[in-house]
C-alpha positions in Angstrom: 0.0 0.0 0.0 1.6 3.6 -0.9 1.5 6.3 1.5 -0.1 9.9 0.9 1.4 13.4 1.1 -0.1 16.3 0.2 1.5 19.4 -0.8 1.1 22.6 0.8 -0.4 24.1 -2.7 -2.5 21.2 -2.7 -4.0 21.4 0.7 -4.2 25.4 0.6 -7.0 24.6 -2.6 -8.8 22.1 -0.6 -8.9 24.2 2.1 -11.0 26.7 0.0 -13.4 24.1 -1.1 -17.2 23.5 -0.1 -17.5 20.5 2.4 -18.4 18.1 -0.1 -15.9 18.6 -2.6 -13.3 18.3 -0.1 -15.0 15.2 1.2 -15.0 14.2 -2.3 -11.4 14.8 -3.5 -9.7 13.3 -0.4 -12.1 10.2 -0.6 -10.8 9.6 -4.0 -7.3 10.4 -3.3 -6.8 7.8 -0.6 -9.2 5.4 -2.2 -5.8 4.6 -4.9 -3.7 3.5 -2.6 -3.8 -0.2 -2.8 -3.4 0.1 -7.2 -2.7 4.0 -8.3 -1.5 3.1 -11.6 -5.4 1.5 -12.5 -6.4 5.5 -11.9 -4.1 7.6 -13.3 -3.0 8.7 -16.2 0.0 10.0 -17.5 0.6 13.2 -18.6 2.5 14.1 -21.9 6.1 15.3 -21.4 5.9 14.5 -17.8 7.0 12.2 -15.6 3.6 13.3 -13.3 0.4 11.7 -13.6 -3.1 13.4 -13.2 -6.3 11.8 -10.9 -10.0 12.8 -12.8 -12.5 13.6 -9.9 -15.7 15.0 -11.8 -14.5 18.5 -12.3 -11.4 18.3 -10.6 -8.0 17.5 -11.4 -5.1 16.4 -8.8 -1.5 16.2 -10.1 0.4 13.7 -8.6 4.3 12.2 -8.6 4.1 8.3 -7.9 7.5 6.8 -6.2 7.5 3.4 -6.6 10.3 2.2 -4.8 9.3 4.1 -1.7 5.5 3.5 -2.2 4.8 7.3 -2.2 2.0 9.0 -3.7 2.4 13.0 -3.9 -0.3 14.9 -4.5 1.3 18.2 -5.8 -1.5 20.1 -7.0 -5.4 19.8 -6.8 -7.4 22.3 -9.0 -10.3 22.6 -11.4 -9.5 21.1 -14.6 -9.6 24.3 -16.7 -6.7 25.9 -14.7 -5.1 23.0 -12.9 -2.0 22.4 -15.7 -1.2 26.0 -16.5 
C-alpha cells in the first residue's frame, strides 16, 4: 500500500473548497492507494500523472520504490495544468 502526502499548494486549494468537494477529493485520493496506476494517467512530457474527480483535477508524482504518492496540485480542470 503507498503512502499519501499532500503538498502545501494542494492542501491550501482544498482548504477553500465546499464540504463536499473536499469530502469528495480526499475520498478519491486515498481510495488509490492499494493500485494507483489503475487511476491515473500520464501526462504528456511528464513524468507526473493526473487523478480525474468530476471536475477536478489532482497532479500527482508516484514513487515506486518508496510507495509514495504525492499529490502536488489539486485544481479545477480548466486551470489546474497552467
Amino acid at each position: 500500500m503507498y503512502s499519501i502526502e499532500i503538498e502545501q499548494d494542494a492542501e491550501k486549494f482544498l482548504k477553500k473548497l465546499l464540504v463536499r468537494d473536499y469530502d469528495l477529493i480526499l475520498k478519491k485520493i486515498f481510495s488509490i492507494r492499494e493500485n494507483p496506476f489503475h487511476f491515473l494517467k500520464k501526462l504528456q512530457g511528464s513524468k507526473l500523472w493526473r487523478l480525474r474527480i468530476k471536475d477536478y483535477r489532482a497532479v500527482i508524482d508516484v514513487i515506486v520504490l518508496g510507495k509514495r504518492i504525492i499529490v502536488l496540485r489539486i485544481g479545477h480542470r480548466k486551470n489546474v495544468y497552467g
